[in-house]
C-alpha positions as CSV (number, residue, x, y, z in Angstrom):
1,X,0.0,0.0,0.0
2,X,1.0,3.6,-0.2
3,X,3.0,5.2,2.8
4,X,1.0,7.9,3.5
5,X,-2.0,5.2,4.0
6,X,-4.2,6.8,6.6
7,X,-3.6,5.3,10.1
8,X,-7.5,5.5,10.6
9,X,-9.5,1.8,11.3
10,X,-10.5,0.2,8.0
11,X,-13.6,0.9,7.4
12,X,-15.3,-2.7,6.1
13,X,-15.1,-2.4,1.9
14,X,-18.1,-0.6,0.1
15,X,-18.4,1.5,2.9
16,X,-17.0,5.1,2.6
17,X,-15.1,7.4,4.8
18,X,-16.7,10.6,6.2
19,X,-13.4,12.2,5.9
20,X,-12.7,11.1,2.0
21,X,-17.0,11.6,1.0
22,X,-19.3,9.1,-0.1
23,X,-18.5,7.3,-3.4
24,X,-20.0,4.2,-2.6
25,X,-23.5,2.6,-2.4
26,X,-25.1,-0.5,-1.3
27,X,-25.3,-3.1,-3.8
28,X,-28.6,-3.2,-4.7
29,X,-29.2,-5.8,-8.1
30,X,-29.6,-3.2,-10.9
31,X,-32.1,-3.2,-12.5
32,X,-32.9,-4.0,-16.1
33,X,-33.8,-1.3,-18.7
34,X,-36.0,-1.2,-22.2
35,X,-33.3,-2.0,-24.6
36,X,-34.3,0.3,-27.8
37,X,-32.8,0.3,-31.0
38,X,-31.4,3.0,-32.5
39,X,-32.2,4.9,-36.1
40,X,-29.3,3.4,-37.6
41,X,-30.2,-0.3,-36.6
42,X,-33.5,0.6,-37.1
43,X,-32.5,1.8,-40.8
44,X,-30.2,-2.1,-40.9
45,X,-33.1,-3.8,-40.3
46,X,-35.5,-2.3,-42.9
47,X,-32.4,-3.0,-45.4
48,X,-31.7,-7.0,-44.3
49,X,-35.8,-7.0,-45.4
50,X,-35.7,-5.2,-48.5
51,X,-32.8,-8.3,-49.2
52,X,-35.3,-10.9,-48.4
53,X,-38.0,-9.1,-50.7
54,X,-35.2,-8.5,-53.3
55,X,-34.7,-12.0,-53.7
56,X,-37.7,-12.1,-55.5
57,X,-36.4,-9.7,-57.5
58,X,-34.2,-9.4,-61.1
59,X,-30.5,-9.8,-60.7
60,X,-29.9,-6.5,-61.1
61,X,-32.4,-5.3,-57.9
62,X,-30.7,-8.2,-56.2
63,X,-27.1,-6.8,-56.5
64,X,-27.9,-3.0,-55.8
65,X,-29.3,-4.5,-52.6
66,X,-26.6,-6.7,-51.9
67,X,-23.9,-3.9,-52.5
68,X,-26.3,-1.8,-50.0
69,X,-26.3,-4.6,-47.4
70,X,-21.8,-4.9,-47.5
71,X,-22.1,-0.7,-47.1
72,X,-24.2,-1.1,-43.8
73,X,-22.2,-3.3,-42.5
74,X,-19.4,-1.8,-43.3
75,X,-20.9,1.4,-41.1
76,X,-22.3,-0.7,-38.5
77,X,-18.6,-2.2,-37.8
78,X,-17.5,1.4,-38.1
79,X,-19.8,2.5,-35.4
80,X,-18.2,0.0,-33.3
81,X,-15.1,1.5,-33.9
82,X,-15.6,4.9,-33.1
83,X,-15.7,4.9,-29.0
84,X,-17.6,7.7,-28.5
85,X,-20.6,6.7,-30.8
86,X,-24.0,6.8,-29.6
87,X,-24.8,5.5,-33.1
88,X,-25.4,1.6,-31.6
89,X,-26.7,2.6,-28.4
90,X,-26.4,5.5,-25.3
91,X,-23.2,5.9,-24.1
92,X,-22.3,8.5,-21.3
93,X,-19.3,10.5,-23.1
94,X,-20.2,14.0,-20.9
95,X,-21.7,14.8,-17.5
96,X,-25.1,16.2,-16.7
97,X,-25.8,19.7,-17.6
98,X,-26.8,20.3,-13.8
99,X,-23.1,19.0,-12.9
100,X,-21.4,21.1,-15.9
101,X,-23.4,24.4,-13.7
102,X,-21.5,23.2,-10.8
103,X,-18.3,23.4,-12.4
104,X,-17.4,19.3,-12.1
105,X,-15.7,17.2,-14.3
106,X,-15.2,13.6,-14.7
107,X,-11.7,12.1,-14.0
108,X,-11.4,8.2,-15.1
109,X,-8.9,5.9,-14.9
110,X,-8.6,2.7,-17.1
111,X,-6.5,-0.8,-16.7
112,X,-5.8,-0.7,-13.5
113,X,-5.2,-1.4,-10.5
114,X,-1.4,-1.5,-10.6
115,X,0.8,-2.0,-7.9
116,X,3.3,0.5,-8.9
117,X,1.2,3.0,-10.6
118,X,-2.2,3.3,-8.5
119,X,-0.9,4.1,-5.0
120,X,1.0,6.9,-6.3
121,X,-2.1,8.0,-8.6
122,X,-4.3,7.7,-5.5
123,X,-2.1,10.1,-3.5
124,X,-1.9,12.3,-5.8
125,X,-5.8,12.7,-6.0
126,X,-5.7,12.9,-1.9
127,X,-3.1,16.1,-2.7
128,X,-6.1,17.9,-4.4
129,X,-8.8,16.4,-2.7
130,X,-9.7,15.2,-6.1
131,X,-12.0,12.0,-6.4
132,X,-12.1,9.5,-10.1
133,X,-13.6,6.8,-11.4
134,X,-11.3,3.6,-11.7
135,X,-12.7,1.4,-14.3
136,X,-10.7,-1.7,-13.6
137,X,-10.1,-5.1,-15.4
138,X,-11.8,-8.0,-13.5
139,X,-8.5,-10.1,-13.3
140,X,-6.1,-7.6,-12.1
141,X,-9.0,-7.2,-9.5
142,X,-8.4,-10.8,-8.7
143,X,-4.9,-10.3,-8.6
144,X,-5.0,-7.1,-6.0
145,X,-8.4,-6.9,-4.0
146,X,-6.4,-5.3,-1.1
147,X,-5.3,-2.4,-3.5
148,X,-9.0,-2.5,-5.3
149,X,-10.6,-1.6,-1.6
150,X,-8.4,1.4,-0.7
151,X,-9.2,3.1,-4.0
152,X,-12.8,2.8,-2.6
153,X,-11.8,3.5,0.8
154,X,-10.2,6.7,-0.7
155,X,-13.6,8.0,-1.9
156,X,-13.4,6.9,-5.3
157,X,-16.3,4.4,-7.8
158,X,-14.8,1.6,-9.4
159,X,-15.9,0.3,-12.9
160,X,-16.0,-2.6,-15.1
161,X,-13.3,-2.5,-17.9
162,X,-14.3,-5.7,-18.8
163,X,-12.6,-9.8,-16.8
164,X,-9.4,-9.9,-19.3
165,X,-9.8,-7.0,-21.5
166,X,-9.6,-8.0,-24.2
167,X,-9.0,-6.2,-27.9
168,X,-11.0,-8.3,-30.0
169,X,-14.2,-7.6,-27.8
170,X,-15.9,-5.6,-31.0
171,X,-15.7,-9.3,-33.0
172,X,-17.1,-11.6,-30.1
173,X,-20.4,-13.1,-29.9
174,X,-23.2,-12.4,-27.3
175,X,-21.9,-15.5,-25.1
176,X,-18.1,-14.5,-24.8
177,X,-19.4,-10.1,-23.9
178,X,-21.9,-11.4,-21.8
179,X,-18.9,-14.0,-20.0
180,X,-16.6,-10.5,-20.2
181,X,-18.7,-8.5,-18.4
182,X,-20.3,-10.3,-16.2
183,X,-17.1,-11.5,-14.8
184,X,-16.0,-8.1,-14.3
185,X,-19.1,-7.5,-12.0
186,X,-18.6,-10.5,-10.4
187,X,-15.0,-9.5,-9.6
188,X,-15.5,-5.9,-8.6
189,X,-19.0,-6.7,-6.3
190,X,-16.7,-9.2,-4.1
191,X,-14.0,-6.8,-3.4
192,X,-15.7,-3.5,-3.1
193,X,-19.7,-4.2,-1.8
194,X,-20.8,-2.6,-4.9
195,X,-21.2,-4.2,-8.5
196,X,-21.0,-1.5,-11.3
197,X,-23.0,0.4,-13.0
198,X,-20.8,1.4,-16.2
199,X,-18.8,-0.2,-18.2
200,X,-16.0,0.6,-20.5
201,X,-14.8,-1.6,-23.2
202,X,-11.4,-2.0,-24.1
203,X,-10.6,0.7,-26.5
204,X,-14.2,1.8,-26.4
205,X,-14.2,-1.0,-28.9
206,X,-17.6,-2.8,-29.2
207,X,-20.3,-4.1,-31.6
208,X,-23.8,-3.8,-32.0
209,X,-24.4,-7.0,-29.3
210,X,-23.2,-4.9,-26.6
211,X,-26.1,-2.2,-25.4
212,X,-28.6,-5.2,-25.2
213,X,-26.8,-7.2,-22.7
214,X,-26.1,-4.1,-20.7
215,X,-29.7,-3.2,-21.0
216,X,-30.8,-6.9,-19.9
217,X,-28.3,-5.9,-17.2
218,X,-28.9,-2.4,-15.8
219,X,-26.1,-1.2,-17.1
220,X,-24.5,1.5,-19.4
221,X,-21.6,1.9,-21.4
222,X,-19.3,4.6,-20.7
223,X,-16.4,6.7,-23.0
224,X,-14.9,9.8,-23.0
225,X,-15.0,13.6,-24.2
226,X,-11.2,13.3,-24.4
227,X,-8.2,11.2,-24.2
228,X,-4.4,12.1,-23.6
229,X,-3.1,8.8,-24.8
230,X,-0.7,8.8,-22.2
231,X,0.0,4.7,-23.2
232,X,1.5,6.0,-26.5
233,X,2.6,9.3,-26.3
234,X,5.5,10.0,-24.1
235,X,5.5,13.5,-23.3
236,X,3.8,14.2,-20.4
237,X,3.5,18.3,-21.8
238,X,1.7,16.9,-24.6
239,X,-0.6,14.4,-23.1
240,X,-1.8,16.9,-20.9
241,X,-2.6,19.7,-23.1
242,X,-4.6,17.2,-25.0
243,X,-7.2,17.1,-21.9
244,X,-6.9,20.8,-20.7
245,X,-6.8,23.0,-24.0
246,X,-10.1,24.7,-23.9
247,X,-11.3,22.3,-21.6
248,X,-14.8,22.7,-20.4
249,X,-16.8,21.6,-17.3
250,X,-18.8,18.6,-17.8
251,X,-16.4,16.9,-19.8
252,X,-15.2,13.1,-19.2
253,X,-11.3,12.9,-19.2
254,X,-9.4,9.5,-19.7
255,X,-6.0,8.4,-18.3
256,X,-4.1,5.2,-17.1
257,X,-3.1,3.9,-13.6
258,X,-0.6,1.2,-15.5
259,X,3.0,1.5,-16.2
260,X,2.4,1.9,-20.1
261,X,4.4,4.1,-21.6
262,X,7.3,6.0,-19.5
263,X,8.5,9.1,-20.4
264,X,11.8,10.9,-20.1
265,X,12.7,9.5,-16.8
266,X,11.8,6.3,-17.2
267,X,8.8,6.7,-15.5
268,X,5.1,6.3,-15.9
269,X,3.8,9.6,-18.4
270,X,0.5,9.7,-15.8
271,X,3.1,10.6,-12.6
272,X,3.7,13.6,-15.2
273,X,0.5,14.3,-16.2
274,X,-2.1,14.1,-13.4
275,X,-0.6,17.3,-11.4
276,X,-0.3,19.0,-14.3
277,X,-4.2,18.1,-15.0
278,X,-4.9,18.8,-11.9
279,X,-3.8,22.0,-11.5
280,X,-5.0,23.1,-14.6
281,X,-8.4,22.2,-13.4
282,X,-8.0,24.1,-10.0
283,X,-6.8,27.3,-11.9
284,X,-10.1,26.6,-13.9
285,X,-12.7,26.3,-11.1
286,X,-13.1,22.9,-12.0
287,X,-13.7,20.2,-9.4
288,X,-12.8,16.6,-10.3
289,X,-15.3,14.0,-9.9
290,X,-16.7,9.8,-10.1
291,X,-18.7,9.3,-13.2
292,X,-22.0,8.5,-12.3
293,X,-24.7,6.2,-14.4
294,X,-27.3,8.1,-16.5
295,X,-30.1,8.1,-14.3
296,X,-28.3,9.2,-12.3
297,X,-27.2,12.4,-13.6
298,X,-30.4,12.9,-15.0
299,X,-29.7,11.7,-18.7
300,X,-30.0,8.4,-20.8
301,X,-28.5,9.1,-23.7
């Protein structure tokens, strides 16, 4: 654990300190939501009938429609690609209006926890009096329970990022994403008292499958306004100017609490970056803050 661990009694997991603010809640079974298609698989499944019909057709009719069916799937997959696209189904990529008025904005962390990387991160946070989501990989939760609790006991909401996070998520069936996320519930609810309410998919990666297992499940996927790429880029001046140029409250920022990519020093960019973010963000007025599910932040879309 960190040294400058607070010497205050352990509180039992899921519950959160007084002294840090609440960022936990009892874990209630979520509840499941109407699943509703959007205009664009709406629009897919008007086309796949007009193939059936247009096999009835003349061969001509029959290969317009077929060169129409290989373009909407070609968008479909491209939807899937695009991590902040609502085009398949919600996903929370900005705050509520009523938290934009009061100046917050999301801080998330993704791949974690990390033994090296996410006791310094956390401290850093307690230096501001800053509070993040974690979304965390169900494994790793596994693997470090004892570091998964103190980011709760901290004051922060951990996520789902998926069991093993895998990159070929967007090309699984409904079987292997349901196993994927409900893994990552699984994992999570045993450590911290709390199963999630978002989740993240590697990437942001994902297919069409996706929002109606979440729906069955009470759950909603989550991305991003913007992204440093601090796993690729290495200089921590430039992966922070990605998320603080003309920043704006209500926006969701994305980092990484794993070794990744070190910079000049050989350490982890984010050891760089996050006081530089969050400095920038106290110059701003802006206050740091958990992502929260739709309802409640008072939008579903």
């Amino acid at each position: 654990m960190s040294p400058r661990e607070s010497t205050e009694a352990p509180r039992p997991v899921g519950e959160a300190s007084d002294r840090r603010g609440d960022a936990t809640e009892p874990d209630a079974p979520a509840r499941a939501r109407p699943w509703r298609p959007t205009p664009l698989l709406v629009a897919s499944a008007g086309l796949h009938l007009a193939g059936l019909a247009a096999t009835l057709g003349s061969r001509e009719w029959r290969r317009r429609v077929l060169g129409l069916l290989a373009l909407d799937h070609a968008v479909l997959a491209a939807a899937g690609l695009w991590p902040r696209s609502a085009a398949l189904g919600p996903n929370l990529r900005r705050l509520s209006p009523e938290a934009a008025r009061r100046g917050e904005v999301g801080l998330t962390f993704d791949d974690g926890p990390d033994p090296d990387v996410t006791p310094r991160v956390l401290d850093m946070l307690d230096d501001q009096g800053a509070r993040a989501s974690f979304f965390c990989i169900g494994r790793r939760v596994e693997r470090w329970p004892d570091l998964v609790a103190e980011i709760v006991r901290r004051g922060h909401r951990v996520e789902n990022h998926t069991y093993s996070h895998p990159w070929q998520l967007s090309l699984y069936g409904p079987r292997k994403i349901a196993l994927e996320i409900d893994r990552g519930q699984e994992a999570i609810g045993r450590v911290t008292g709390r199963r999630p309410r978002l989740v993240r998919t590697p990437a942001g990666l994902r297919n069409l499958l996706l929002e109606p297992l979440l729906a069955e499940r009470g759950l909603w996927l989550a991305s991003w306004s913007r992204r440093g790429f601090d796993t690729v880029r290495r200089d921590p001046r430039t992966v922070a100017r990605s998320l603080v140029a003309g920043l704006q409250a209500g926006e969701i920022l994305l980092l990484h609490d794993t070794r990744g990519v070190r910079g000049d020093g050989r350490r982890p960019v984010v050891f760089d970056v996050l006081p530089e973010v969050l400095a920038r963000l106290r110059e701003a007025g802006l206050r740091p803050v958990p992502v929260d599910a739709p309802e409640a932040l008072g939008q579903t879309r």
